[in-house]
Structure formats: C-alpha cells, structure tokens
N, C-alpha and C positions, 0 to 999 in steps of 0.2 A: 588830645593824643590821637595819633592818626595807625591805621591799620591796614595792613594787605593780607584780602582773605579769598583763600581757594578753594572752588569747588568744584568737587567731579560729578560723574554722573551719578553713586550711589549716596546714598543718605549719610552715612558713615565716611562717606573722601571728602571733610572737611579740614583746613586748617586756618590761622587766623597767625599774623605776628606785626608788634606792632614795630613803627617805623622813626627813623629820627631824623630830622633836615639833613642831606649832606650827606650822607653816611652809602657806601654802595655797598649792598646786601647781591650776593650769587643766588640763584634759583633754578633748580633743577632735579634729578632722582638721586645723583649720589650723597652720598654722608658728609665729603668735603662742602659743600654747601651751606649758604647759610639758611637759606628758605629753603624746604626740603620738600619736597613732593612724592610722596614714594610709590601712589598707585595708578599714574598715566602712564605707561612705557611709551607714547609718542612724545614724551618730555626728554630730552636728552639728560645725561648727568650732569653736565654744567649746559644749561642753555641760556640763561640769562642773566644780564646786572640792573638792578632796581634804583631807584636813587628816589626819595623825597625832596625832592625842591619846595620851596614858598619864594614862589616867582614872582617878580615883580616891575612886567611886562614884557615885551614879546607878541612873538603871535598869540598867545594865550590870555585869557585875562587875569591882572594878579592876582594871586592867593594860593594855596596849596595845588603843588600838582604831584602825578608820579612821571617819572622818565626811565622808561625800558630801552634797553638795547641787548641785540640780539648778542649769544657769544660765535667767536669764529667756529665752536667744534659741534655746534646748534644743527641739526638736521632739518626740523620744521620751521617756519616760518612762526612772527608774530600776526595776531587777526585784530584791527579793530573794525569794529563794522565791516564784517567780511573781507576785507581788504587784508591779505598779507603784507607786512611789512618788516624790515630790521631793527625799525627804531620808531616809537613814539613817543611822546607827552602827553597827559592822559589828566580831564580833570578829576576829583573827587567826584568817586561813585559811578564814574565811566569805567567800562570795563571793555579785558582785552583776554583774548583765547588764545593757550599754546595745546592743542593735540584736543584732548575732552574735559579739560577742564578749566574754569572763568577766573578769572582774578577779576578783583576792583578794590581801589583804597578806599576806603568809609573813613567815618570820623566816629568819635566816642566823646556822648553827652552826658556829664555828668549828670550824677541828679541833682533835680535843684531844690530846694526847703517851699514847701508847699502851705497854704495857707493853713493855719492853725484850725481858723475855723470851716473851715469843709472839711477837718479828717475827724471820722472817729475810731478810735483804738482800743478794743478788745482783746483781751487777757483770757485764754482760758484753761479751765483746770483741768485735770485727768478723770475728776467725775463729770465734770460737763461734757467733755467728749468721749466719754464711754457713754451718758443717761442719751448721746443722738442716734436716732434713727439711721437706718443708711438708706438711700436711696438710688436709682437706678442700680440693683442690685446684681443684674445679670452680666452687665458689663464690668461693674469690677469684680466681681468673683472671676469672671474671663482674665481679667486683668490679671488680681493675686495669682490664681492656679499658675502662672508664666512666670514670677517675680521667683521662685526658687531654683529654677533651672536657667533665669536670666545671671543668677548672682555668682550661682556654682559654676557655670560656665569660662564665667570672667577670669582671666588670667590674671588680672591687674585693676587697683582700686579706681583708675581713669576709666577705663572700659566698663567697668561693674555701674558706676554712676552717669554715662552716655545711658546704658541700655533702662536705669533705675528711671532717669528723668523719659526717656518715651514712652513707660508704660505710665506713667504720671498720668501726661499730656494724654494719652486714651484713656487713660480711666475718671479724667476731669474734664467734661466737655467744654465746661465754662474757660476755662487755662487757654490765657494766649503763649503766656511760656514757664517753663520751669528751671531751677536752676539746683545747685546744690554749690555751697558757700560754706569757704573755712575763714575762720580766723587763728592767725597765729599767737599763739602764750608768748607773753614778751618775754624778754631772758632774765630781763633785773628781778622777776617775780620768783624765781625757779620753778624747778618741775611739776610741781603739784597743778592739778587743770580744777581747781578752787574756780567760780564762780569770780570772785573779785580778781581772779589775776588779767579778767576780758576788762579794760578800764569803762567804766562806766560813766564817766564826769562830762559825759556828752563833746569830748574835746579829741575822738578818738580820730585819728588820720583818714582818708579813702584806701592806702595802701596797707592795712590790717585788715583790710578782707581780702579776697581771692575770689574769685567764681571758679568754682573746678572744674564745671561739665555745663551746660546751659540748652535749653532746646524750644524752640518756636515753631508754634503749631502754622503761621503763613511763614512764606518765604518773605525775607526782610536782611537788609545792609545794616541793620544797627548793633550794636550789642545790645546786651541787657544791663541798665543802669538802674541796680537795688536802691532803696531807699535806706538812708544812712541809719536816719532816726530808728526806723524800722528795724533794722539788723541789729542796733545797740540796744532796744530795747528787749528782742527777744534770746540775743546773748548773755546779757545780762540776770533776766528772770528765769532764762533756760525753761522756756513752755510757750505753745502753743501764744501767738499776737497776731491779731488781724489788721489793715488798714485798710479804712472805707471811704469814698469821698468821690467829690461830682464836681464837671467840670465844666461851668455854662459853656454854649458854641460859642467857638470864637477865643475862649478863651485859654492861651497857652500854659501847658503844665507840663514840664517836664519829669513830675513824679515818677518812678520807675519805669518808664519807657516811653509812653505817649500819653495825651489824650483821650485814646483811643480804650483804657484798660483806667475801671476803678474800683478795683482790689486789690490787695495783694493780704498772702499772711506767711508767717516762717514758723519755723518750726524744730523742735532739735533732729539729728539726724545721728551724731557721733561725736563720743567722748573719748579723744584719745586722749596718752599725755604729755604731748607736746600741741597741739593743735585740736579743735572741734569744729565742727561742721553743721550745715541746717539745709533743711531744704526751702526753699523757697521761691511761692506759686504768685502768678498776676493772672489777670483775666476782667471781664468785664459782664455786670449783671444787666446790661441792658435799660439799667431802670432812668425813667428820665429823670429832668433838672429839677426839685423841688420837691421829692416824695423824702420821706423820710429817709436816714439810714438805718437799713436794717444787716448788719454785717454779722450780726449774733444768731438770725434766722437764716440768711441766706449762703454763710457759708459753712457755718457749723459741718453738715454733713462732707462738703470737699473736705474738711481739715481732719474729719476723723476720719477719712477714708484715708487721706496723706500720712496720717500719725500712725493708724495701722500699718501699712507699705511700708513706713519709718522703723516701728519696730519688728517685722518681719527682717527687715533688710538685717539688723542688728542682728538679729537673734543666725542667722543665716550666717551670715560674718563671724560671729563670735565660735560656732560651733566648725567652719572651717577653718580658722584659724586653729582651734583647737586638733583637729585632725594634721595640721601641717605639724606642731606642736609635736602630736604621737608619731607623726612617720617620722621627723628628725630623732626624736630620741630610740623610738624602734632599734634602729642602727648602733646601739647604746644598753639598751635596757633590756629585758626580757620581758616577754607577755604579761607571767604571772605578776608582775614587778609594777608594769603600764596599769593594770585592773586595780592594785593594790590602791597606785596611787588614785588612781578615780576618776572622773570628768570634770570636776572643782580640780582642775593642777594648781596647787601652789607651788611656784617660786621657791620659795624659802625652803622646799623638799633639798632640793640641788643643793643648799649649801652649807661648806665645808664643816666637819664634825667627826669627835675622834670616835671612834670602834672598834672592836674586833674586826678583824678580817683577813682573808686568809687570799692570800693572793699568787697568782698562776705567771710564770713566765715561762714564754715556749720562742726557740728561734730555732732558725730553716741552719741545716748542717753546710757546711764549706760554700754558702752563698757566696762569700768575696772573692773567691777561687774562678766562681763558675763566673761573676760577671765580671770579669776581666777575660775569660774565656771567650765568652761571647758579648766583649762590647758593641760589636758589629751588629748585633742583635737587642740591642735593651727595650725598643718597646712588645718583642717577645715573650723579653727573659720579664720585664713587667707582668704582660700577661699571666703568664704560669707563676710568681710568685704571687700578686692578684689572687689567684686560685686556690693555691695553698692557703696563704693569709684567710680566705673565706671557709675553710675548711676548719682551720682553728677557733674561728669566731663562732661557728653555729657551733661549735662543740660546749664553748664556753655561754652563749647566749642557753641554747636549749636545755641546757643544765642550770639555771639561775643566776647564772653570772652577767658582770655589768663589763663591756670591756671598754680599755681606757686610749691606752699609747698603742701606735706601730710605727715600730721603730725600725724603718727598713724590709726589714726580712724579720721581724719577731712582733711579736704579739701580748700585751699585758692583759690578763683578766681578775677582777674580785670580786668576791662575795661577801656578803655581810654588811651591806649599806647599799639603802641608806634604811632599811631596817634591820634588827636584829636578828641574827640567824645564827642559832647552835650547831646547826650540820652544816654550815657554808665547808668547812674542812674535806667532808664527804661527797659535795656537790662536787667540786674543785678538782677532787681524786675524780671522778665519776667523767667529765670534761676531759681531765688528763690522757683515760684510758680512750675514751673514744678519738680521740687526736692519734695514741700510740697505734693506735687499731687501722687509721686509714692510713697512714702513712707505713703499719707497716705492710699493707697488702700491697704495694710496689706499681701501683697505678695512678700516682701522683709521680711526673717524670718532667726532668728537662726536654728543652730541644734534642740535648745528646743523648737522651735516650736512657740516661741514669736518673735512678730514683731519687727523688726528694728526702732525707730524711730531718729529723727534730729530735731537741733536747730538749727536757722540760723540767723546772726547778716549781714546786711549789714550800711555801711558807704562811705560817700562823701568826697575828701577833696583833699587838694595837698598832693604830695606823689613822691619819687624818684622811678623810675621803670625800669626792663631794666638787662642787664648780672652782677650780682652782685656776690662777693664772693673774692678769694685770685688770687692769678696767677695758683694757681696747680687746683683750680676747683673752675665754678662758676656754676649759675644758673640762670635760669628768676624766678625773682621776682621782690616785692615790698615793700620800705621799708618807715616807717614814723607812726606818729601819728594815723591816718586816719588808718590804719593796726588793732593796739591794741584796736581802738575806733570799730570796728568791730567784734574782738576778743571777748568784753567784751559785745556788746550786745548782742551777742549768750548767753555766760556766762549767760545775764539777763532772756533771755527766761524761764530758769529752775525757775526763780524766779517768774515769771508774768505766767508762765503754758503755754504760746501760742507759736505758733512753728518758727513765721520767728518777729522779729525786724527788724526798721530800723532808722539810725537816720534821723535827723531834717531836714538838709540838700536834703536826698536823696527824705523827704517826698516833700518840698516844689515843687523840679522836678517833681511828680510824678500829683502834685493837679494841677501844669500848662502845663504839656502834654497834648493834645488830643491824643495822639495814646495810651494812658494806660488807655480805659477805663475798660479792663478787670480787674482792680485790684482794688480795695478800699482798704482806709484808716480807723484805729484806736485809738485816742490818749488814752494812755493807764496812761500817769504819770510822772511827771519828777524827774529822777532820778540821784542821786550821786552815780555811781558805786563804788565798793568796791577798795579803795588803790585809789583815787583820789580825785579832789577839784571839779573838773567842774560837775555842773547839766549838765543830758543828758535829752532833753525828749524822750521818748522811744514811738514809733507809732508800732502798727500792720500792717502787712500787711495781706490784705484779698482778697479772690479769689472773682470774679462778682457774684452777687445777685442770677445768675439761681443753683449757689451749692446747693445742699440740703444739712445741714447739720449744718448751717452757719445764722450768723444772719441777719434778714431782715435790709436794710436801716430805717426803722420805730424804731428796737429795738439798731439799731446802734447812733440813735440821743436820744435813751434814757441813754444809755450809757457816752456819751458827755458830758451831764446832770449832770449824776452823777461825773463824774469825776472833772468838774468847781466844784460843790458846796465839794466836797472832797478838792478841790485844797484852794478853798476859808474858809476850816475851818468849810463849814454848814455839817456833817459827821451824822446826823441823816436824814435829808433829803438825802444824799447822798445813805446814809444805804438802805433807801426805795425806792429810785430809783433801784438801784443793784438788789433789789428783785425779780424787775419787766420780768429780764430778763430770760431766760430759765433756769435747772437748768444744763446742758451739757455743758455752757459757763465758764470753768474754770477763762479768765481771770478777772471776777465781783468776784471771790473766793480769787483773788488776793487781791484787792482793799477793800472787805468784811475784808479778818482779820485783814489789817491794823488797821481797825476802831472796829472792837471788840476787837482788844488787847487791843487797849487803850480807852475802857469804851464806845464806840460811842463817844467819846469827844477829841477834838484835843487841844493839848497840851498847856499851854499856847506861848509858844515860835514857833510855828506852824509857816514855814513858805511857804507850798506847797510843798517843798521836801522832799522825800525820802532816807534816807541811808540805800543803800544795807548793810546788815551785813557780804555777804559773796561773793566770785566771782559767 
C-alpha cells in the first residue's frame, strides 16, 4: 500500500492518505478536494492532481511513481529540488514542496512474523505493575501534571490521543514511537464488547485494527507497522504484553518497524462498546546480540508509567464525559433533580414509567396573528419568542420541574418523575405564578411594541414519563390523558379571559397544603371542553391578597356566590352578584354573557354545565 503524506512546518500540520494506481486525487485547502491541506495558505484551494502510476518504463525506472500536475487556478508553482515546476514524476520517497509544506509518497511495510525463537512475551498483572518501582521520577511526574489539561483541552477523541501519544514519547525516553490502536467488535458478535467478541483463533485480518493517532520520536517516511501477534494477544487477555527480542547485524526484521527497535509492549487504553483501544510503545534497550532477555526487568517500569497515563486518561474521559452528560440534561432537569440522581448516572433513570404527575401547559397569546404580521421579520419574531420561551423554562426549571416539548410558541413542563413527589401540584402552581408574574409586568414585548401575554392550563393525574420516542431519536417527555387535560385548559383560558387554570385535582392539593399560602383559589365553572364528554371544573389560580390589582378575599366570596346560584339555575341573582364585582375582573364578563345570551334565564334543561363551543 502506498501513501502521500504532508508536512508543514509545525509538529501538529501532518497528514498521510493512501493512494491507488490510476486513480487522480485534487490537492489543495478547499473542502471540495480530495487531499485536503488546510493549514499552508500558499496552497491554493484546488492546486493540484496526484496520480499514482506503477510505470513501466520511460524516463523513470519501473516501479511505483507519483505524477503531480499543477491546476490551471494554482497560484505557486511546484518545487522539486528547488526547481519550480508544473509538472513532475516523482519516485517513491522523493519529495516535492508547494508553499511550506513537503509531500512525498512512502510505502507501508507490513509486519512480518518474526522468529519464534528470539521473541519472548510477557504477560503482566495489575499487582506486578503496581509492586514496580518508577523511575526517572521527575520527568514523568512533569509529564502526568500536563496529561489533565492535555485531555480537557481536546475537543475531539483524534486530538485528545495526538497530544496523549507526545507526552508518552517524553515521558519514555527509551520509545522510538507510540501509538494508540482500535479494534473494531465485529457485528455478527452484537454489542456486548465481551472479550471473546475480539476473535482470538490467531486468523484475525490486518484490517481489524486501525492505528488512531501514532508518533515518532525521529523524523522517518515509514508508518508504524504493529505486530500482529502482539495486538492479538493483548486484545485478547486485555492486560499489559511485552515483546522482546534481538536481531543479529545484518539481519532483516521487519517486526514492528525496523531493526533498529526491540521491544515493543500494549496495553489496554479504552473499553467502549462498539470498539477498544490500546496503547502501544516500541523502542529499543540497546543491549547487544547474545545477553539475555530481560523484558520483565527492563521494561516493567515504562509499562507502569504507560498503564498509569492509561488509566488517568480513562478516569479524565469518563468524568468529562460525564459533565457533557449533566450540561445536556441541565437544559431538561433541575439541579436539585442532577444531585439526586448523583455522579454514578444510570441510564435506566430516563426510562419510560407511569406516575403521578402533574403537568404545566403555557402558550404565547395571538402568536399566529403576530407572525404573519411580521413575516418580513421571523428571525426577530424568533428572537423574542426565544425569550419568552426562556422565561417560562426557568420558571418551571427553578421550581423542580423537568421540561419536555416546545411546541412553537408553547412550552410543556412536569413534575413528579422520575421521582416521587407529593407537592409536584404546588411546585407547578408555584412556576405558574411566577410565568403570570413576568409576563404580567408588560416588559416582555414584540417588535410592535405590544406585550407578550400567556395562558396557562395545569393538571394532576397518572401519566407515563420518562426517554420516550423510536430507537433513532427520543426525548423526555410525557405522555397520557393528564397531558391534553392540561392542553385544553390553557385552550379554556382564552374562553374564561383569566390567565392560569387549573384542574380539580391539582385544586384539591393546593386547598390542603399549608405551604401554598401564597396562592388562592377561584371556582370559575364547570366545564365540557370542546371534542369531549367529561365536565372539567375549571379553578383560577390567583396570586396572595397583597397584589394590587386583584380581587380582595371579600369580593372573591362574592364571586363564589355568584357562581353556586349560576350553577344552580338562580341566573338573575347570579347576574347581580357579578355586578358587584370591579369592572377590570374579566372573568364575571365570562359568566355575565353566558346569562345575557340566554335572556338572564337558564334553559329549561339546564344542568350546571357549560359547552365549550370551541377549543
């Protein structure tokens, strides 16, 4: 297999891709590209076409070559041997400059099975590399101190393992290189990352491993060519394997890289579970042809420095991940909620399970009005519903609530999952008021200048809650009757004029709480909402007596009043109570034209309910 690999001036401007006879590969900094360059800016965005040939003859001699040709919208020239040119042939490992950075094609040498008896192989345990010493102690502790801000850093697991493998290579002086190597879980196995699903029958392919990241303490054209045996057998055992062995002069070894290196050992590095990984070091002990091997004395201490770095790295990963973990659900959950669940997160918390629960529906008033008003304006009128929307969520968040859907211009939140909670009712109301509260101070506004306002229905009830949706994508929510009976007395607000409903249910919690003395109660009517059978009775919720704004406890029992003799059919009496009340109290405006529409007189079939006519 043959490769074109570029480098720039810094340590980090490397790239490598391999190449196939015949095939013309584009080269340059844009995206359309197929070899991509992205940090020379004297590389144009399309500057060049590649071609691998295996010539065979010509000016050149046969065997593999590369052929560059320049592109017409190419600014710089090509360099071989300082020489600008538009076009070369180039053999293997000759290299050619555009702007600051080298190209050359290499070749990649597998490894080859090395003799049996010059290697010996070394197994060790987790008390053997805890009972070693460490040595040169000042430089890796230099090294470790760097390894947490090297990981935290990383944006991405490629990068995290570039920076992992160069503190390797300094805190191993013997390492000519390092590497870190996955192996892919085959799919006939399934998910489980079991030990036997890595095939172990020694018949394993070269293309079931991967090198992720790799790094060379000299500058060198080769890759790194792991040993096969090596990789299988500590995938396999999953610990700590050394391989040792000497290689008379003269004599050819392609064991993991040259001649030149005789050791190497692996190690694990990462269990995920689709794929696992290892780290894995070479290097060479210097010691001549004929002494012993000693791979058990002489490397012990690199592999327990490596296994520590290994499980730092782990522990580092696992606890950021977990953090990404808590900001995604953040946006979801509530604090007290996060703490609950602990820093062991199970999975299995999220899913789906029935409960109590008492759930919140709020949506933005004549939204469909305003964005057809100003469709000229929608990523605006985004903004500012944006706004509002965030308004309603801290309301429901800092109150213990989980919130679920936003449906446009509305907002779902509940309580009571995925633990148990007897005041989720009082939480709910509690969220309610503080939503009614900033919406009604008149400083939530459109572009035009008019207020935002909201309806708000809540309801009590069982309900299935919890990671709900298909296998390719779910969500927290919650699903059930209790849901649309909440839906719908929003829906009713528009009808009744007052801003929060609640049903029967959540009233009863509310009248036998002592901790909600902040909030009074309404009965406003009972109702059959539109496209169902069942009477609702519908309550107001109302903020404590000191509002100004709001009706006294004195005009709320007049109210009451009116409502019984409304319910009971006396609708003249009823009429004259209503009167009594202010005239700023829209919801007696309600109850009023019930009773004007029809004559001051209830019907003869009158039976206390109400049909809604519309949602």
């Amino acid at each position: 297999m043959f490769y074109l690999k570029a480098e720039g001036i810094d340590s980090e401007q490397r790239a490598s891709w391999p190449l196939e006879f015949g095939q013309n590969l584009t080269l340059g900094r844009g995206q359309q590209c197929d070899l991509i360059v992205p940090w020379d800016t004297e590389i144009s965005r399309t500057h060049a076409v590649v071609q691998a040939i295996d010539n065979n003859g010509g000016k050149l001699p046969a065997g593999p070559h590369l052929r560059v040709q320049k592109h017409d919208l190419a600014r710089n020239g090509i360099f071989v041997d300082g020489e600008s040119s538009d076009s070369a042939e180039l053999r293997v490992g000759q290299r050619f400059v555009i702007g600051m950075t080298t190209f050359r094609m290499t070749d990649e040498s597998p490894a080859a099975p090395h003799p049996e008896e010059n290697v010996e192989e070394v197994t060790f345990s987790q008390a053997e590399i805890r009972a070693t010493e460490f040595v040169d102690a000042d430089r890796r502790i230099e090294v470790l101190s760097r390894l947490p801000a090297v990981i935290l850093d990383s944006n991405e697991d490629r990068e995290s393992y570039r920076r992992l493998v160069e503190l390797l290579i300094a805190g191993i002086p013997r390492s000519d290189a390092v590497a870190v190597i996955e192996a892919t879980v085959s799919e006939e196995t399934g998910p489980e990352p079991t030990h036997s699903n890595l095939r172990s029958d020694s018949k394993r392919s070269q293309e079931d491993f991967r090198i992720i990241e790799e790094q060379h303490r000299r500058d060198t054209d080769r890759s790194l060519a792991p040993s096969q045996r090596l990789l299988e057998s500590c995938f396999h055992k999953w610990q700590p394997i050394a391989h040792v062995w000497r290689t008379q002069d003269g004599q050819s070894a392609d064991y993991t890289i040259s001649a030149e290196v005789d050791w190497a050992f692996c190690l694990p590095l990462l269990d995920d579970q689709r794929s696992r990984s290892v780290l894995y070091v070479v290097g060479r002990t210097m010691a001549p042809w004929g002494e012993p091997l000693r791979g058990q004395s002489d490397l012990r201490p690199d592999i327990r420095f490596a296994e520590l770095v290994a499980d730092i790295h782990r522990s580092i990963r696992r606890l950021s991940r977990l953090e990404r973990q808590s900001v995604g659900l953040r946006q979801f959950l509530p604090g007290p909620l996060l703490e609950a669940v602990g820093e062991d997160f199970d999975p299995a918390v999220l899913e789906p399970s029935e409960c109590d629960v008492t759930v919140l529906f709020c949506d933005l008033r004549g939204f469909s009005r305003r964005a057809e008003r100003e469709s000229d304006r929608l990523p605006e009128l985004l903004q500012q519903v944006s706004h509002a929307l965030g308004i309603m969520t801290d309301a429901i968040v800092s109150n213990g609530g989980v919130t679920s859907d936003f449906l446009g211009d509305s907002a779902l939140g509940f309580w009571g999952w995925p633990f148990r909670d007897p005041t989720s009712p009082v939480k709910a109301c509690r969220a309610a008021m503080a939503i009614r509260k900033a919406f009604a101070s008149g400083e939530i506004r459109g572009s035009d200048g008019a207020p935002f306002r909201v309806g708000i229905g809540i309801a009590h009830g069982r309900a299935v809650a919890g990671k709900i949706g298909t296998k390719e994508q779910s969500k927290i929510t919650v699903f059930g009757p209790v849901v649309n009976l909440a839906s719908r007395l929003e829906g009713l607000t528009k009808l009744t004029r007052v801003p929060v409903l609640i049903d029967e249910a959540t009233a009863k919690v509310l009248r036998d709480a002592s901790e909600a003395d902040e909030m009074r109660l309404r009965r406003l009517a009972t109702v059959i909402p539109y496209g169902t059978e069942t009477p609702v009775e519908l309550t107001e919720l109302l903020p404590e007596v000191g509002n100004t704004g709001y009706l006294t406890d004195a005009e709320l029992k007049v109210f009451e009043s009116a409502v019984d003799a409304f319910t009971a059919g006396q609708w003249e009496d009823a009429y004259r109570l209503l009167h009594q009340l202010p005239a700023d109290d829209l919801a007696q405006d309600f109850l009023s034209q019930q009773i004007v529409a029809a004559g001051r007189r209830a019907p003869a079939d009158w039976d206390g309910v109400i049909r809604a006519p519309e949602k």
